[in-house]
Backbone and ligand atoms as CSV (ligand in chain L), in Angstrom:
chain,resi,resn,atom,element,x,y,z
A,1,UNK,N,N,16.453,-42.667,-14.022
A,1,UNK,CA,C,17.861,-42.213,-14.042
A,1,UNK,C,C,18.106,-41.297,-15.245
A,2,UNK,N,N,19.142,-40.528,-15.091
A,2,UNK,CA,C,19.446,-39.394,-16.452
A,2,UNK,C,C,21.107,-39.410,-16.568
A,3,UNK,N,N,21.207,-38.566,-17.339
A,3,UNK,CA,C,22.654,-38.097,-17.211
A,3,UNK,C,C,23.383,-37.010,-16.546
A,4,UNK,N,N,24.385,-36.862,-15.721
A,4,UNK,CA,C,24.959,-35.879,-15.481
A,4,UNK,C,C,25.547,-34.805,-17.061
A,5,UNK,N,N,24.875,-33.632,-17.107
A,5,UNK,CA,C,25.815,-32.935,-18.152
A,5,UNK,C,C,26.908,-32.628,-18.112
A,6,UNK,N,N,27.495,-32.944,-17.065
A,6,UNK,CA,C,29.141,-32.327,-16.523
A,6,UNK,C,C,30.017,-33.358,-16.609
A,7,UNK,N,N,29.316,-34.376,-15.847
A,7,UNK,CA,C,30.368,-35.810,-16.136
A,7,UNK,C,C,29.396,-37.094,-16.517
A,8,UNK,N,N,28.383,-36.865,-17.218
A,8,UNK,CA,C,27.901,-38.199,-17.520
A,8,UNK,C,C,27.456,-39.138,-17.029
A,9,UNK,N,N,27.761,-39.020,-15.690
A,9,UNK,CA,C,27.426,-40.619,-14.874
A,9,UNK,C,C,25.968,-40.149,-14.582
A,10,UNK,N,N,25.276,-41.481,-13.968
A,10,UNK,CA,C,24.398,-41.725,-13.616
A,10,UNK,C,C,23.651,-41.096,-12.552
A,11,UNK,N,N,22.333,-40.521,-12.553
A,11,UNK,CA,C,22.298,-39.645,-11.310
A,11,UNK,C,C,20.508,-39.694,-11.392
A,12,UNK,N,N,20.093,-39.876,-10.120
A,12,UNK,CA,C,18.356,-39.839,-9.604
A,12,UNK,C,C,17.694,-38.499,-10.936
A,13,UNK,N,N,16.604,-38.830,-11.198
A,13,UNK,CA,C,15.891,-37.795,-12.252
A,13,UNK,C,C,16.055,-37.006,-10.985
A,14,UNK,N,N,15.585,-36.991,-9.939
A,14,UNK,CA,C,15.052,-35.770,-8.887
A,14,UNK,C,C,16.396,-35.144,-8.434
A,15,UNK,N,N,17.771,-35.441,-8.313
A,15,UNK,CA,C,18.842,-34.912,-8.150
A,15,UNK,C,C,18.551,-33.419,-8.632
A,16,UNK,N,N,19.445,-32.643,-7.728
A,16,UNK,CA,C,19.533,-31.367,-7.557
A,16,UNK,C,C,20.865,-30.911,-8.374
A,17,UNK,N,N,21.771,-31.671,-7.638
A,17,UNK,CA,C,23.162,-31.865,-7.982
A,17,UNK,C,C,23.747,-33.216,-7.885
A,18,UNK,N,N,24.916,-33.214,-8.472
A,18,UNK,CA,C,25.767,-34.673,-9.040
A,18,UNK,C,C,26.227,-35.122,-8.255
A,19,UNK,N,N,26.207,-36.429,-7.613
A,19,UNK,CA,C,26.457,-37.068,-6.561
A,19,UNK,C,C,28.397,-37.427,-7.012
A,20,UNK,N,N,28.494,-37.493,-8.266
A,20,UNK,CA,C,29.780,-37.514,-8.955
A,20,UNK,C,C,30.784,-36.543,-8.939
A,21,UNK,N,N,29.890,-35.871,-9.314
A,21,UNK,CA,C,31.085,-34.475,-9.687
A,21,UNK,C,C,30.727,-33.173,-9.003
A,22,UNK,N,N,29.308,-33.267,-8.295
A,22,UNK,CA,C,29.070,-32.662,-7.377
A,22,UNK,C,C,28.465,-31.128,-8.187
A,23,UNK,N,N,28.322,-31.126,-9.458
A,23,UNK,CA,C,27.707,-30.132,-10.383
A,23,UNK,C,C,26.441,-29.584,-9.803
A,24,UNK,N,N,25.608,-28.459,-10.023
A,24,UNK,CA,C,24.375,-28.259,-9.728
A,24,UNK,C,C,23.527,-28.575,-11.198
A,25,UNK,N,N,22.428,-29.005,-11.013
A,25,UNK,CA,C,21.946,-29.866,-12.088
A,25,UNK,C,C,21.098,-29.173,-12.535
A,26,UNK,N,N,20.265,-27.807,-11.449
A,26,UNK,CA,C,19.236,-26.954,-11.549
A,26,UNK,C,C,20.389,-25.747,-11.422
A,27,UNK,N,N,19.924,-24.647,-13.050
A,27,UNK,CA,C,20.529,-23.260,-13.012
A,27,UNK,C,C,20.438,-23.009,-11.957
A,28,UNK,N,N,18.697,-22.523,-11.920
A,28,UNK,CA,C,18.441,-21.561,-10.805
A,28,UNK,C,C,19.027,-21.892,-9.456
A,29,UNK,N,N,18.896,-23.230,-9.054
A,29,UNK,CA,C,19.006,-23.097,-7.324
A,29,UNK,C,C,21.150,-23.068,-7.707
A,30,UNK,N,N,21.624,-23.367,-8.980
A,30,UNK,CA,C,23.300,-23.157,-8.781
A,30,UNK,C,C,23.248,-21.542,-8.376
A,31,UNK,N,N,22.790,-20.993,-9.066
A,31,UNK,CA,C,22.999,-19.663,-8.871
A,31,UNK,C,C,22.364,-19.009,-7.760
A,32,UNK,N,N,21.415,-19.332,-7.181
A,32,UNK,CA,C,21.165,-19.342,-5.219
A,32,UNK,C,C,22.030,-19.228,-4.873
A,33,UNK,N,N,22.742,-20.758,-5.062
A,33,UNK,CA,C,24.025,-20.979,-4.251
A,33,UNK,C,C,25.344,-19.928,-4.668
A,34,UNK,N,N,25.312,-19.700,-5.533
A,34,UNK,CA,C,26.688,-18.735,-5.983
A,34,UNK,C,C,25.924,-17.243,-5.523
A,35,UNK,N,N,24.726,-16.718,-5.570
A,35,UNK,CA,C,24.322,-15.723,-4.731
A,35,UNK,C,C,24.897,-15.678,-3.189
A,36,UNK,N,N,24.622,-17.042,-2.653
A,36,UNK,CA,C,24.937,-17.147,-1.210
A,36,UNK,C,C,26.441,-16.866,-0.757
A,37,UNK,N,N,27.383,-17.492,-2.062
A,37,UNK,CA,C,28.727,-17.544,-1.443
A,37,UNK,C,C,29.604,-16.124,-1.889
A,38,UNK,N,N,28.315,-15.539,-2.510
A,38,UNK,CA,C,29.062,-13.718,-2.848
A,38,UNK,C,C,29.726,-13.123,-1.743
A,39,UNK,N,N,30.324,-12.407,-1.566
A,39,UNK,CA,C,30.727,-11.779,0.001
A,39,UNK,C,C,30.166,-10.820,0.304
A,40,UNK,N,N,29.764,-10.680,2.041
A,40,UNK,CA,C,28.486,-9.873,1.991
A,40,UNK,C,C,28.085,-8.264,1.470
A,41,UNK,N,N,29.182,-7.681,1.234
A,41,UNK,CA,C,29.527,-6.641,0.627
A,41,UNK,C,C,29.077,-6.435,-0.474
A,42,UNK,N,N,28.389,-7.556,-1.456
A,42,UNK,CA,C,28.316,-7.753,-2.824
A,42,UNK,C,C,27.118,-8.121,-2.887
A,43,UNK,N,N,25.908,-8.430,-1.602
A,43,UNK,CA,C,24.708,-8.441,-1.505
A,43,UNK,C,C,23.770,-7.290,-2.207
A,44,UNK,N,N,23.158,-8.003,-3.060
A,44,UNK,CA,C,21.887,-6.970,-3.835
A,44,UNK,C,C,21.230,-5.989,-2.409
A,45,UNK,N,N,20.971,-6.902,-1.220
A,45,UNK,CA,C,20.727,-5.611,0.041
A,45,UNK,C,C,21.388,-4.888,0.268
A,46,UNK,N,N,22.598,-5.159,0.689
A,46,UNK,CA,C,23.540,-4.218,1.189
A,46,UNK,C,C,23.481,-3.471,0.221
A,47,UNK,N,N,24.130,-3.898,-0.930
A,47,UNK,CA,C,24.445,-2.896,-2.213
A,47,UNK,C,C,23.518,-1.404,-2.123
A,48,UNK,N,N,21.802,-2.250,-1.899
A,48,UNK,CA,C,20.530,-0.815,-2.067
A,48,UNK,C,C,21.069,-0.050,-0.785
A,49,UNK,N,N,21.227,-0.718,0.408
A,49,UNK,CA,C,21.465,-0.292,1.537
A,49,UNK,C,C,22.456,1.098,1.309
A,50,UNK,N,N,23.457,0.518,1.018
A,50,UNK,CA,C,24.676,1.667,0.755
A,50,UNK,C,C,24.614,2.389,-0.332
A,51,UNK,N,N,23.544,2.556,-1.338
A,51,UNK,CA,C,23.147,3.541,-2.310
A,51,UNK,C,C,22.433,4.292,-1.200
A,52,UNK,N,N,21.583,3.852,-0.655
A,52,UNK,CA,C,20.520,4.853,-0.074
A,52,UNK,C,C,20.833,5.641,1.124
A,53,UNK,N,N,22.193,5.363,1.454
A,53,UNK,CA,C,22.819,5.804,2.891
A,53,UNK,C,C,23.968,6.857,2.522
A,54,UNK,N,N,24.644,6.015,1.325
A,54,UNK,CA,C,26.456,6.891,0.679
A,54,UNK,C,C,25.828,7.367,-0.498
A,55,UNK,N,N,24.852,6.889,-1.311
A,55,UNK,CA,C,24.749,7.503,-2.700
A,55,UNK,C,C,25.695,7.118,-3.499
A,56,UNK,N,N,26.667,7.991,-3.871
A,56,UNK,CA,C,27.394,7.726,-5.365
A,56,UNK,C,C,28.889,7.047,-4.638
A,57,UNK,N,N,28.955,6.939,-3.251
A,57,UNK,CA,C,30.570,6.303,-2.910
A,57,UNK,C,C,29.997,4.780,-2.809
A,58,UNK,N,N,28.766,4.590,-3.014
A,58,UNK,CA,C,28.600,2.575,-2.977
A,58,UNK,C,C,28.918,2.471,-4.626
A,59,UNK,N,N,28.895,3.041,-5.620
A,59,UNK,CA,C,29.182,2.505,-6.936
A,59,UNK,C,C,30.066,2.119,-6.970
A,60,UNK,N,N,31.144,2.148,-6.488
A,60,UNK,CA,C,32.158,1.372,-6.634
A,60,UNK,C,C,31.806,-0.622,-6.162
A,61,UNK,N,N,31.162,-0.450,-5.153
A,61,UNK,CA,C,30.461,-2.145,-5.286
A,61,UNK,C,C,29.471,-2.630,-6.206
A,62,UNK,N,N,28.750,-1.506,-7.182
A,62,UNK,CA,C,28.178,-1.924,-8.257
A,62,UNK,C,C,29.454,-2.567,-9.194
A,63,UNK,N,N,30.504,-1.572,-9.463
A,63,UNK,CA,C,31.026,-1.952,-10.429
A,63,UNK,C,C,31.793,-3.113,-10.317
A,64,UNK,N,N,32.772,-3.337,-9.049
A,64,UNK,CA,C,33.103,-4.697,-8.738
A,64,UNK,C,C,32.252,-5.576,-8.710
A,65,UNK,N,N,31.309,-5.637,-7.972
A,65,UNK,CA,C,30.332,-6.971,-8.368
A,65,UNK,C,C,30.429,-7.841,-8.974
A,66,UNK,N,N,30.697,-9.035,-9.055
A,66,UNK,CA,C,30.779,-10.145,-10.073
A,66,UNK,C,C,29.106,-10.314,-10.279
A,67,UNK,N,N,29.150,-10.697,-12.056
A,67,UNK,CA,C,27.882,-11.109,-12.031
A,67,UNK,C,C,26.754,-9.977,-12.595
A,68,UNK,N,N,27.010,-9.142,-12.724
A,68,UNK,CA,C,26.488,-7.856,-13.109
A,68,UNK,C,C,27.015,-7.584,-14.754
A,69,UNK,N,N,25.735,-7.596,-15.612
A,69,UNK,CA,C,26.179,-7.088,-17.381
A,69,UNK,C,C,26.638,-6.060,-17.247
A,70,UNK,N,N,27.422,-5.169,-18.515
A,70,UNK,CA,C,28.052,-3.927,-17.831
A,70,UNK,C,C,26.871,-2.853,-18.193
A,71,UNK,N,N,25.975,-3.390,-18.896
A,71,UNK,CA,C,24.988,-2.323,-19.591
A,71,UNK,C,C,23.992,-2.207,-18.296
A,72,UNK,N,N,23.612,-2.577,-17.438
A,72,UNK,CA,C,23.577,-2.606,-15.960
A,72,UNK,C,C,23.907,-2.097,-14.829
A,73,UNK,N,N,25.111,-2.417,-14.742
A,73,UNK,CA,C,26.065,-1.082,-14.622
A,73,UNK,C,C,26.017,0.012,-14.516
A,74,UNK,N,N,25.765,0.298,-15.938
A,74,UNK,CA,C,26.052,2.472,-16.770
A,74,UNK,C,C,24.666,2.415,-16.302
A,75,UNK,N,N,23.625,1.865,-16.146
A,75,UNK,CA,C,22.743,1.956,-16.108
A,75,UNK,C,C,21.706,2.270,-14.554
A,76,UNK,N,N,22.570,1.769,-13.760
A,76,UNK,CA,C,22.364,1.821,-12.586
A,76,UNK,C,C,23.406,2.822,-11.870
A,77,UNK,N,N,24.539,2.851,-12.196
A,77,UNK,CA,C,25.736,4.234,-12.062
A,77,UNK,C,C,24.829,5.118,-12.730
A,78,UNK,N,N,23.970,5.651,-13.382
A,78,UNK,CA,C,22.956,7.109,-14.482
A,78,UNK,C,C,21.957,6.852,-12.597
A,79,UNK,N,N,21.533,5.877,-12.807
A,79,UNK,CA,C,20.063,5.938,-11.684
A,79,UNK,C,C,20.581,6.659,-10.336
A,80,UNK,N,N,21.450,6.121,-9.781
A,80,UNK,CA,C,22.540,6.718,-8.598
A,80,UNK,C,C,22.859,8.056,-8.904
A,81,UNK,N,N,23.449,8.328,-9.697
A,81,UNK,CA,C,23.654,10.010,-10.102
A,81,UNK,C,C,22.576,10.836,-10.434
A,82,UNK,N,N,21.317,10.487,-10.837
A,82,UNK,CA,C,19.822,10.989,-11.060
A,82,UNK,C,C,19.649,10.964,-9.838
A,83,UNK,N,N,19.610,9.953,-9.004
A,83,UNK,CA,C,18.542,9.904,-7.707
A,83,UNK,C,C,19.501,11.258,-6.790
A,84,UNK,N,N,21.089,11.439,-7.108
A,84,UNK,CA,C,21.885,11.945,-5.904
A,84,UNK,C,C,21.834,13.689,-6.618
A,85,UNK,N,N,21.666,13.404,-7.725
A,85,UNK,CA,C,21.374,14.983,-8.433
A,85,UNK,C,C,19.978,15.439,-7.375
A,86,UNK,N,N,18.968,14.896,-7.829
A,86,UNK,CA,C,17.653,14.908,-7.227
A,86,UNK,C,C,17.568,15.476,-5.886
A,87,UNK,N,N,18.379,14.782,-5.241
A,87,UNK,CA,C,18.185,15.213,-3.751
A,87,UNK,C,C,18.959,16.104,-3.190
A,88,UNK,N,N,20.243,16.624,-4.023
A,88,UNK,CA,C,20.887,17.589,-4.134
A,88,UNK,C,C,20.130,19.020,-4.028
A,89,UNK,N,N,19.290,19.120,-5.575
A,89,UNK,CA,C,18.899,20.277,-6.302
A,89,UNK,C,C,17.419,20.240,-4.467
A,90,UNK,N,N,16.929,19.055,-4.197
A,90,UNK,CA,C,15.727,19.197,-3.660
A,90,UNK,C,C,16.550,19.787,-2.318
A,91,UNK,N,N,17.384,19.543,-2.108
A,91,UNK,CA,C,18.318,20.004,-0.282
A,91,UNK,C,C,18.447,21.382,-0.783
A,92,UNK,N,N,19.107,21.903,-1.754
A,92,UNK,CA,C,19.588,23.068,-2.223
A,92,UNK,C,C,17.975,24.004,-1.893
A,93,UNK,N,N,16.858,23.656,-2.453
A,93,UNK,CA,C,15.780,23.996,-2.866
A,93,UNK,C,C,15.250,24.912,-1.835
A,94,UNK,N,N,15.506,23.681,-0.810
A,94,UNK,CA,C,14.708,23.671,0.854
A,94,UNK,C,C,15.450,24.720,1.507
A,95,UNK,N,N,16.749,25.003,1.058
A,95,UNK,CA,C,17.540,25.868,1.886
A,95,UNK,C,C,17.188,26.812,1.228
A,96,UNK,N,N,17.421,27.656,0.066
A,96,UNK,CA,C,16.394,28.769,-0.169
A,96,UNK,C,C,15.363,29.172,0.283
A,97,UNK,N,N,14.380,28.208,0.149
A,97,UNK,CA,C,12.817,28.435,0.718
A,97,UNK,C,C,13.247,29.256,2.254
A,98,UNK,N,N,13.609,28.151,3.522
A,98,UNK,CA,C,14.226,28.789,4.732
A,98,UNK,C,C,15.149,29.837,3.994
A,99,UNK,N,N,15.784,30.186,3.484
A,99,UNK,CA,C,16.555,31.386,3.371
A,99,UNK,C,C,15.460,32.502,3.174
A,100,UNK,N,N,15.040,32.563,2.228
A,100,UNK,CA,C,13.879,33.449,1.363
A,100,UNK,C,C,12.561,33.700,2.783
A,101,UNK,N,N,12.157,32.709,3.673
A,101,UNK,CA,C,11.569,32.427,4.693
A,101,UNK,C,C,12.174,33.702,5.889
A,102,UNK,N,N,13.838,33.267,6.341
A,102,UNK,CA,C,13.743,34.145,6.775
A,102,UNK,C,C,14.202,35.479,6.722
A,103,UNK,N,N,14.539,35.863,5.749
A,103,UNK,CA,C,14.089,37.671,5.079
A,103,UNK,C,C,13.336,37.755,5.555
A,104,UNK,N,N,12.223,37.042,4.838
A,104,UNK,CA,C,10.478,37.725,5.026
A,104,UNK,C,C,10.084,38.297,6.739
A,105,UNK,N,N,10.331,37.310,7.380
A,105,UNK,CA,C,10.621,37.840,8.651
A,105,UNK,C,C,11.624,39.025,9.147
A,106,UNK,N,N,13.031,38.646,8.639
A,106,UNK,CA,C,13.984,40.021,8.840
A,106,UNK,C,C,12.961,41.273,8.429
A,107,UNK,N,N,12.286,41.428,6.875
A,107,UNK,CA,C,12.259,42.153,6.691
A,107,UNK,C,C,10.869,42.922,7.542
A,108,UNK,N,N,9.964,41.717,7.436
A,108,UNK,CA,C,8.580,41.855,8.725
A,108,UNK,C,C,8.716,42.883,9.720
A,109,UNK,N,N,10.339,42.585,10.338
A,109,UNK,CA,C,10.573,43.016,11.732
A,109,UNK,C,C,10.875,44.630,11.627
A,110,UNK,N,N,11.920,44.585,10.387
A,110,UNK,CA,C,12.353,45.556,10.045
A,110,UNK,C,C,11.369,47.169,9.715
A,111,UNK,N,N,10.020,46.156,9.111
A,111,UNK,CA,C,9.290,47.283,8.474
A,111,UNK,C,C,8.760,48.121,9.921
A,112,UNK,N,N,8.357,46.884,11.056
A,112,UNK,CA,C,7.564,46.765,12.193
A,112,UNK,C,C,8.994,48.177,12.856
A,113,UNK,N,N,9.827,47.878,12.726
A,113,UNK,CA,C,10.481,48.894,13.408
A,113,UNK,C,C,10.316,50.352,13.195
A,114,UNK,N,N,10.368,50.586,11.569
A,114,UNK,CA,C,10.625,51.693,11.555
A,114,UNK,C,C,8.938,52.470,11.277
A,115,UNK,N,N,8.244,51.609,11.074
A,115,UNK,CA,C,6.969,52.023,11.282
A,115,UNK,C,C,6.589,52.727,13.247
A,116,UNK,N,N,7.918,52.003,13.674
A,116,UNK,CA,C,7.106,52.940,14.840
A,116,UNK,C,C,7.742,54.278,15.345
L,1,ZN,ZN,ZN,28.258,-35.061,-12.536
């Protein structure tokens, strides 16, 4: 037998949680459980989910989030704006290339014309 840290009473060494006060006795599996009862919106999946789909309009569920340090946060709001810069400058990139792509052809055709 041990003690409950919450209310003292008496409780199985192997207890999980307090048959008394109904406490979780193990951090980790309390915080499972407070993972579980997050709302699903506030899921570490979803959360990646809707970075990788909206980009910078899911930060707003970073920042609500319960449970999140704020240095975490700025930190993961920088990663989101790096990753959405990134794919910006790389979309921008690709459309040049096809732009620049087809000149080369306009101009291909062009030369082909007056060459004849
Ligand atoms: Zn207790």
């Amino acid at each position: 037998m041990k003690k409950c840290p919450f209310c003292a009473e008496e409780i199985q060494d192997e207890a999980i949680k307090c048959k008394h006060c109904g406490e979780f006795i193990d951090e980790s599996i309390k915080r499972q459980f407070e993972e579980m009862r997050i709302r699903w919106y506030f899921r570490t999946s979803f959360i990646i989910l809707a970075v990788l789909t909206v980009g910078p309009l899911a930060l707003p569920l970073i920042w609500l989030r319960p449970g999140i340090a704020k240095g975490w946060k700025i930190g993961l709001t920088l990663g989101v704006l790096v990753l959405t810069w990134l794919t910006w400058v790389a979309t921008v990139d690709s459309f040049h290339v096809l732009k620049q792509y087809g000149q080369l052809i306009q101009g291909m055709s062009i030369g082909g014309i007056r060459r004849a």
